[in-house]
C-alpha positions in Angstrom: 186.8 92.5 131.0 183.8 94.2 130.3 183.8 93.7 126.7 180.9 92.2 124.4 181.7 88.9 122.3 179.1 87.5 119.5 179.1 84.0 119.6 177.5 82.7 116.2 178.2 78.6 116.3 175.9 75.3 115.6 175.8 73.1 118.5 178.9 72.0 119.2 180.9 71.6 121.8 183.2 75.1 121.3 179.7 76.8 121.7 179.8 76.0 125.7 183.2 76.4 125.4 183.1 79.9 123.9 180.3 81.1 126.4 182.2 80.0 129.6 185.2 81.5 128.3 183.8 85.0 128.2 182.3 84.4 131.4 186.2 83.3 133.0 187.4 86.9 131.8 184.3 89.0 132.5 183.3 89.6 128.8 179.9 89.6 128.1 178.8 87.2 125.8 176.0 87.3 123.3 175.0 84.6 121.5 173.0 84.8 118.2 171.2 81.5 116.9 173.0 79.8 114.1 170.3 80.0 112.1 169.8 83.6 112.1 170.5 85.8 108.7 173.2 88.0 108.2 171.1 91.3 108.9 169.8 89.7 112.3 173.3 88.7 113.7 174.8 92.6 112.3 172.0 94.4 113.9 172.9 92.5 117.4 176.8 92.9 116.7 176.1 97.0 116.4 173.4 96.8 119.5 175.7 95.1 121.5 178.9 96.8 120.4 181.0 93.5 119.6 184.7 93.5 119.2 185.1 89.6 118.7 182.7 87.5 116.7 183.4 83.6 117.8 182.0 81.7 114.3 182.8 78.5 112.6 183.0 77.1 108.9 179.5 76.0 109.0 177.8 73.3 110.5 175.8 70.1 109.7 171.8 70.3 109.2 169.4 67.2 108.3 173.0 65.5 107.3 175.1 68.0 105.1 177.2 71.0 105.9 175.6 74.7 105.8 177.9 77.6 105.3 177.9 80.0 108.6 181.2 82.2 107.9 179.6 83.7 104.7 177.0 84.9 107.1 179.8 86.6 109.3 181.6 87.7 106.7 178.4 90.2 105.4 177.2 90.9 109.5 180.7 92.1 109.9 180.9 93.9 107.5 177.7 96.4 107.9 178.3 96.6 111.6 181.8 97.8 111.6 183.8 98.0 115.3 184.4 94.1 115.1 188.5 94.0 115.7 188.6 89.6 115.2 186.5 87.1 114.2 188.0 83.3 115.8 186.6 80.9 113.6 185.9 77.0 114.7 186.6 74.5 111.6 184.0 71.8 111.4 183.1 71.0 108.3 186.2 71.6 106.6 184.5 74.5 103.8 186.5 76.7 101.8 186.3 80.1 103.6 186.3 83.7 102.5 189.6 84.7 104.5 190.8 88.2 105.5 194.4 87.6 107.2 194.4 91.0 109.6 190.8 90.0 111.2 190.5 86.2 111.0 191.8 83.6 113.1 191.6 80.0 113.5 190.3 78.6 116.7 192.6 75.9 116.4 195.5 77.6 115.8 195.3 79.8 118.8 193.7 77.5 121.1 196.5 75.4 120.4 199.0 77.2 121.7 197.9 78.2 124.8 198.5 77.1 128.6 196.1 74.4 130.0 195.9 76.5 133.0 194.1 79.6 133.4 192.8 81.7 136.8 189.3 83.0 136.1 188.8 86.4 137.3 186.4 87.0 140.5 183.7 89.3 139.3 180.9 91.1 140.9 177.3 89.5 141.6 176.1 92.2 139.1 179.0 91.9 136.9 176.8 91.6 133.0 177.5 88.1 132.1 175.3 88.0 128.9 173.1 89.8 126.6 170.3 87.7 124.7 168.3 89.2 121.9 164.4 88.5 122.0 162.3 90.0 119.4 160.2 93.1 120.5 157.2 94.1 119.1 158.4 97.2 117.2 160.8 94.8 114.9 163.8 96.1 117.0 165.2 93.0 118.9 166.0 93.9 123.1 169.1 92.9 123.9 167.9 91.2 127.8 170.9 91.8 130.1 171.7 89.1 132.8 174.4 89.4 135.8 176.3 86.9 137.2 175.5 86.3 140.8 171.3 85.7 140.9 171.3 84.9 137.0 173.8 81.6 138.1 171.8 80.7 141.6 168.8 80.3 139.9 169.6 78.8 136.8 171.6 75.8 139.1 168.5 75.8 141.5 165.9 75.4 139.8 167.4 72.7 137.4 168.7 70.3 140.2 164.9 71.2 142.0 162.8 70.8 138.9 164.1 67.7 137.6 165.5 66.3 141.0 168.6 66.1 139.5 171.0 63.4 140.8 174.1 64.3 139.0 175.9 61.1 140.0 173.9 58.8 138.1 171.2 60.7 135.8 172.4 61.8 131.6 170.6 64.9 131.1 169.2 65.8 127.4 168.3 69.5 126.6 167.3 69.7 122.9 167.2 73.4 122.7 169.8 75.5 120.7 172.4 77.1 122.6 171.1 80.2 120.9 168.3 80.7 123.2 167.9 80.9 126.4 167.0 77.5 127.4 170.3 76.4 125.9 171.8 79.4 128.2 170.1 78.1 131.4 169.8 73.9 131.0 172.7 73.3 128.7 175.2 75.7 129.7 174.9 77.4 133.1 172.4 75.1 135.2 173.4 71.5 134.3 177.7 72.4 134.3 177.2 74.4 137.7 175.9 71.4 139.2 177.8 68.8 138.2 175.2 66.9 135.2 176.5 64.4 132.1 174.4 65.5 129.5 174.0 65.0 126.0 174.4 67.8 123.0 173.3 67.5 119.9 173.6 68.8 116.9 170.8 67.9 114.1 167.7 67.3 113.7 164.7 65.0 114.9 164.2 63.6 111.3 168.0 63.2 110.7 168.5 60.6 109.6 165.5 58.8 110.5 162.2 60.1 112.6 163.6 57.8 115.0 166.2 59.5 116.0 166.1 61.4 119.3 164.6 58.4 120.5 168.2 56.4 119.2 170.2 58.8 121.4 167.6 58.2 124.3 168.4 54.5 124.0 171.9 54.6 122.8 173.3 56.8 126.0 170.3 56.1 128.6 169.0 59.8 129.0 167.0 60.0 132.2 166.0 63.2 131.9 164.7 65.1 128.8 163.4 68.6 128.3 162.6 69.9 125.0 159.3 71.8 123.2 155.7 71.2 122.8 156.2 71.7 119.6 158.5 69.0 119.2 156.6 66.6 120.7 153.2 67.3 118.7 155.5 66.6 115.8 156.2 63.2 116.9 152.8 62.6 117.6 152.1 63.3 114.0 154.6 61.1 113.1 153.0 58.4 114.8 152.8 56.1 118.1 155.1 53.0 116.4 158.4 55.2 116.1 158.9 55.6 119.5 158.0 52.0 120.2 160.6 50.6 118.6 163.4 52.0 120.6 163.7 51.3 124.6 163.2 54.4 126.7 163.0 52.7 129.6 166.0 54.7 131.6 163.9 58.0 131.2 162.7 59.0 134.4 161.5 62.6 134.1 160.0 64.7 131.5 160.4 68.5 130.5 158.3 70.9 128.7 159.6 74.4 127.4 158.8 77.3 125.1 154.8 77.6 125.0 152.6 76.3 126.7 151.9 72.3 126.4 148.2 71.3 125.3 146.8 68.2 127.4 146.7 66.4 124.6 150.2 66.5 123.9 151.0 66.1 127.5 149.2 62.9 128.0 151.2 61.7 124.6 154.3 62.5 126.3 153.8 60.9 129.3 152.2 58.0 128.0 154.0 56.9 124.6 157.8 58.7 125.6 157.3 58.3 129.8 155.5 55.0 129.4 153.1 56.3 131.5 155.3 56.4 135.0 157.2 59.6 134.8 156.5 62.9 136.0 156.2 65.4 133.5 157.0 69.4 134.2 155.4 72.0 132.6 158.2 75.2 133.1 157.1 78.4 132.3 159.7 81.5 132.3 161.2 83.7 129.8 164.3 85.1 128.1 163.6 87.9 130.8 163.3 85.9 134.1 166.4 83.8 133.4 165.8 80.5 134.9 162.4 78.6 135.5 159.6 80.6 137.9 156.4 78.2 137.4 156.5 74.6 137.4 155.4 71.1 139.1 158.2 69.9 141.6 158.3 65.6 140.4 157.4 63.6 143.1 156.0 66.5 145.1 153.2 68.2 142.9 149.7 65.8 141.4 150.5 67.0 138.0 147.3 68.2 135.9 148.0 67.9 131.8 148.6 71.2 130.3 148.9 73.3 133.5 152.2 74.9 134.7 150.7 75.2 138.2 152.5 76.8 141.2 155.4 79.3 141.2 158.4 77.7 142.5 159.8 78.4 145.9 160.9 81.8 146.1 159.1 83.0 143.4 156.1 85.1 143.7 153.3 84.6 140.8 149.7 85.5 140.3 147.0 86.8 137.7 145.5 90.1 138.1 142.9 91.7 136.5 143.0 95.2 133.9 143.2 97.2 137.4 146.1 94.8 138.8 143.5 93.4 141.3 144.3 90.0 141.9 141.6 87.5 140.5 139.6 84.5 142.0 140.3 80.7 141.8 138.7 79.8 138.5 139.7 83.4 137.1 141.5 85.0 134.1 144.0 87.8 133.5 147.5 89.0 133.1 150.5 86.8 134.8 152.5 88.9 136.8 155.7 88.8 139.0 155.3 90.9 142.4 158.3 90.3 144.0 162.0 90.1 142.5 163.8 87.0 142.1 167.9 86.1 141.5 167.9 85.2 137.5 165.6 88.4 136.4 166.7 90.6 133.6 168.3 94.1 134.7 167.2 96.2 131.8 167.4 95.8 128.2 170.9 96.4 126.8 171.7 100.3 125.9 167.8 101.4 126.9 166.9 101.4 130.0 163.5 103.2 129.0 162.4 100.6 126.7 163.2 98.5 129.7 160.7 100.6 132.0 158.1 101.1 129.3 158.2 97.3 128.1 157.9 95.6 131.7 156.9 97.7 134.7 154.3 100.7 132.9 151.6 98.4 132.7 150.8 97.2 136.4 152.5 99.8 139.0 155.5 97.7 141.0 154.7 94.4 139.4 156.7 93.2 136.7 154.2 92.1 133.4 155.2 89.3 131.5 153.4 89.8 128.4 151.1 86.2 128.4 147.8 85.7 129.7 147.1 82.8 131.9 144.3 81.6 133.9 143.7 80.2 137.6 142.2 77.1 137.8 139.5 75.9 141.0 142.6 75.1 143.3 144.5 78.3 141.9 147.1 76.5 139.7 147.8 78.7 136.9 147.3 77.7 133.2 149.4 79.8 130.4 147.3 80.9 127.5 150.2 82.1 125.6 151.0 85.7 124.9 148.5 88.4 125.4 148.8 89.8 122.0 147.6 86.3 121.3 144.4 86.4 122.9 141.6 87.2 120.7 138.7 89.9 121.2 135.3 87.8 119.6 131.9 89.9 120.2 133.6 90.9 123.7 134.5 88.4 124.8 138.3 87.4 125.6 139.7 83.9 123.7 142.9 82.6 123.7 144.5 81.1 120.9 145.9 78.5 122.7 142.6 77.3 124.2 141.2 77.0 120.5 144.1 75.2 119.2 143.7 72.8 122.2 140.3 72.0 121.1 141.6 70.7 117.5 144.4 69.0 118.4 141.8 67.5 120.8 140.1 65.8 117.7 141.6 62.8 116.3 141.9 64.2 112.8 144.2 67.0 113.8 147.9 67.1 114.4 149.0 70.3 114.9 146.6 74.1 115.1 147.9 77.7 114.7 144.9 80.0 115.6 145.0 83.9 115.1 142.3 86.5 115.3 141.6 88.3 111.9 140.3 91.8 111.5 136.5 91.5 111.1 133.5 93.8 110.3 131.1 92.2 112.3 132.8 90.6 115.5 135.5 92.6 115.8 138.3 89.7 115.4 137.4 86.8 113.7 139.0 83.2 114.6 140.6 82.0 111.8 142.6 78.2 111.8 145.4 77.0 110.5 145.6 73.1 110.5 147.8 70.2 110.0 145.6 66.9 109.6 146.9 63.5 110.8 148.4 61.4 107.8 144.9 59.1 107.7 142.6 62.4 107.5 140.9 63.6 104.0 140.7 67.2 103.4 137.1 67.8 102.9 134.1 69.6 103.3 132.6 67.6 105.8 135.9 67.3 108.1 135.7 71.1 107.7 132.2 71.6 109.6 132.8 68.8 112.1 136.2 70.6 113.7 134.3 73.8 113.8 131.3 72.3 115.7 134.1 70.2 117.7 135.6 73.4 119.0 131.8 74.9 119.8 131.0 72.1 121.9 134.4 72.3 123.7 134.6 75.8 124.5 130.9 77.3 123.3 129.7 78.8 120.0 131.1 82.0 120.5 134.6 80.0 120.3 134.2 78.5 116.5 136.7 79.2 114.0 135.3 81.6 111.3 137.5 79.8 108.9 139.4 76.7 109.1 142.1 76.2 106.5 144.2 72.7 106.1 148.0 73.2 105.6 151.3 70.9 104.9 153.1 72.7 106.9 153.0 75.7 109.6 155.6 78.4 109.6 157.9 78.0 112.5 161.1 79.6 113.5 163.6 77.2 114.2 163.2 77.2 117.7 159.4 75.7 117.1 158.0 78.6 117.5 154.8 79.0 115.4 154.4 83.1 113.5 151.2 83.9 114.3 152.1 87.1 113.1 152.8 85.9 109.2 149.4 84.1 109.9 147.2 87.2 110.8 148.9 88.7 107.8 147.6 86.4 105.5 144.0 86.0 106.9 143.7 89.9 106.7 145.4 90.2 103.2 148.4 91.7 104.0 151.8 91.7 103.0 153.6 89.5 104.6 156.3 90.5 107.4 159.6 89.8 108.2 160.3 86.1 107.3 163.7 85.3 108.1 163.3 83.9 111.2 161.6 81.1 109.3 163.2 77.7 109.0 161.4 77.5 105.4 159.8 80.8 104.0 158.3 78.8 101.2 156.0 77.4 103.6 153.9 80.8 103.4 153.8 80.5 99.4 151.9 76.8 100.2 149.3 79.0 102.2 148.6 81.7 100.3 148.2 79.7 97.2 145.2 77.6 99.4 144.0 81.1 100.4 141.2 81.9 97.8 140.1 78.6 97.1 139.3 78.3 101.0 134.8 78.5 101.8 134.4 80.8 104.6 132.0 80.0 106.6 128.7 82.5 107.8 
């Protein structure tokens, strides 16, 4: 009890297991993405203190099996302090083996009773730290107790998706790495009762057919996964989706960042066959569970909006002097009352904690993204604040830009960022990925810079608009508009090993000088 355990596992089954395990004893757990390298998971092992790591072989990605005990092996290693490291076999690899620190999960699992008492812990008894990255580099390890964390997570998963656990087969296509995978794989969905489906793999593996196969093969009814995921399918084209029959799917999630309309309406229409709800959830590593969102059946959706703060939870937008703005107004999105699920302080620091959430707006937590009210006061997420860009004055948000070009049929995907820039102060500069039937000219060029002037005014056009392959994402979909601003200001490039492919920014930066800038 009391102890902190690293979980480092693909998505398998013995990843829930591992997690609900600690929480039966009262160990924290802290669970680092799979994915992550070998100085990311040490760094959390020393932050967090670790004595266990819970690891396996490897797992299987776009087919083959990929080495994760190497990765371990090195974390370990540098941290120092870790007494055993339990180790899942799943792919059946040869493994570095040290006899005195490693164990096999299937050895010791083995031999154990069937029955076990849980222990009775505390409301505010930690139940899990989860790394976000911070904007010095430093990851904050975000604590969350037991108690609130577990009443809101179940809440707001049977409310938002009107869960009927009885008959509905729930699909969550995060990673159990991040904190949806905490809150609608783990906690939420077992707490009340769901069948879902896990998966480990990929959405191209072995055909871009294939979460729509599992959709069809086990008759999900509810799905939640990214925007980014689903502008990918769009790219991918209207006829994959069309061959399978997603007919049982009756409600539709949308998580990470916020959902442009134009992917929404895709959603809806080509996966939802234009008759199921979609929700738009916004919350964070740091609130826990869901705080903004449509209720199905209860809210008139609008595309792209996350719209009212569920009840019990206490949004708004406020202005540089905290004042609370107007329908039809922008600012800062803030939380003004607490709530069950929110974060406690950030592992080992409580200042950072102060100084990260509370300094900015006196009593009023500050979530870090911008977000808009709308003529009937829904609210509209902009993305993060650092990701709103200062053109001539005035305030733009990336997200609004990239909405424009994904707005235009030639364009599947958009990464904006604002680049240093003598004249304006930032300068937009795009990053885009053009439908298969789209030619890479001149021409195409000018036309998506005048079609994001006439969407959102002049002052709104990209500077520079750059085609690309590929966009660099980390492998939760996330897109680096930090690596981005790096290369449109000639820099050197930042950390990368979040990416899921680093040789993505080679692509970019090889197109760089060739690219016209525009006056």
């Amino acid at each position: 009890k009391g102890d902190r355990v690293a979980v480092y596992l693909p998505m398998i089954p013995e990843a829930a297991v591992a997690m609900l395990a600690c929480a039966r004893i009262g160990a924290a757990h802290s669970v680092v993405f799979g994915g992550f390298s070998a100085d990311a998971l040490a760094t959390r092992i020393q932050d967090a203190d670790a004595k266990v790591v819970i690891t396996s072989d490897g797992g299987y990605r776009r087919g083959k099996p990929s080495a994760l005990k190497p990765a371990v092996d090195e974390a370990v290693t540098k941290a120092g302090n870790v007494e055993h490291v339990l180790v899942v076999q799943r792919t059946g690899q040869e493994v570095a083996w040290d006899a005195d620190r490693d164990v096999w999960w299937h050895e010791i699992v083995g031999r154990q009773s069937a029955e076990h008492t849980p222990g009775a812990f505390g409301a505010e008894h930690p139940l899990f730290i989860l790394y976000t990255s911070g904007t010095t580099g430093k990851p904050k390890g975000i604590l969350h107790t037991s108690g609130g964390y577990l009443t809101q997570a179940a809440y707001t998963h049977h409310a938002v998706f009107d869960l009927k656990p009885e008959t509905d087969v729930y699909w969550c296509t995060a990673d159990v790495g991040w904190v949806t995978g905490h809150s609608y794989i783990v906690y939420g969905p077992l707490a009340n009762g769901a069948t879902q489906v896990m998966y480990e793999g990929t959405p191209d593996t072995p055909h871009q057919g294939r979460f729509w196969e599992i959709v069809q093969k086990y008759g999900v009814t509810i799905l939640y996964t990214a925007p980014t995921a689903i502008r990918t399918f769009m790219k991918w084209g209207d006829d994959i989706p069309a061959k399978f029959d997603l007919s049982s799917l009756r409600v539709l999630g949308s998580v990470g960042e916020p959902i442009n309309p134009e992917a929404w309406i895709w959603y809806r229409k080509h996966i939802g066959g234009d008759r199921t709800p979609v929700v738009d959830t916004w919350w964070q590593t740091e609130t826990g569970a869901m705080m903004i969102s449509p209720l199905p059946g209860v809210t008139h959706t609008k595309p792209g909006s996350a719209q009212t703060p569920l009840p019990g939870i206490s949004a708004t937008v406020v202005d540089d002097e905290a004042g609370e703005v107007p329908d039809g107004g922008g600012g800062y999105l803030v939380l003004t009352e607490p709530w069950p699920s929110m974060l406690r302080t950030i592992w080992g620091d409580d200042q950072r904690f102060l100084d990260t959430y509370w300094s900015r707006f006196e009593g009023k937590y500050f979530a870090g993204d911008g977000a808009k009210k709308d003529d009937d006061g829904d609210i509209w997420l902009l993305g993060r604040v650092d990701d709103v860009m200062l053109v001539s004055g005035h305030n733009i948000s990336t997200t609004e830009v990239e909405s424009a070009l994904v707005s235009h049929p030639s364009v599947a995907e958009a990464a904006v960022v604002g680049a240093a820039d003598e004249t304006t102060g930032q300068a937009i500069v795009a990053f885009v990925i053009l439908r298969g039937t789209a030619a890479e000219t001149e021409t195409l060029v000018a036309e998506l810079r005048n079609h994001v002037g006439t969407t959102l005014g002049p002052i709104a056009k990209p500077k520079r608009i750059l085609p690309v392959a590929e966009l660099p994402k980390t492998r939760s979909g996330k897109i680096m508009r930090r690596l981005l601003r790096d290369i449109a200001e000639n820099r050197e490039l930042g950390d990368v090993t979040t990416l899921t492919d680093s040789t993505v920014m080679d692509l970019i930066q090889a197109k760089l000088p060739a690219a016209p800038s525009e006056d």
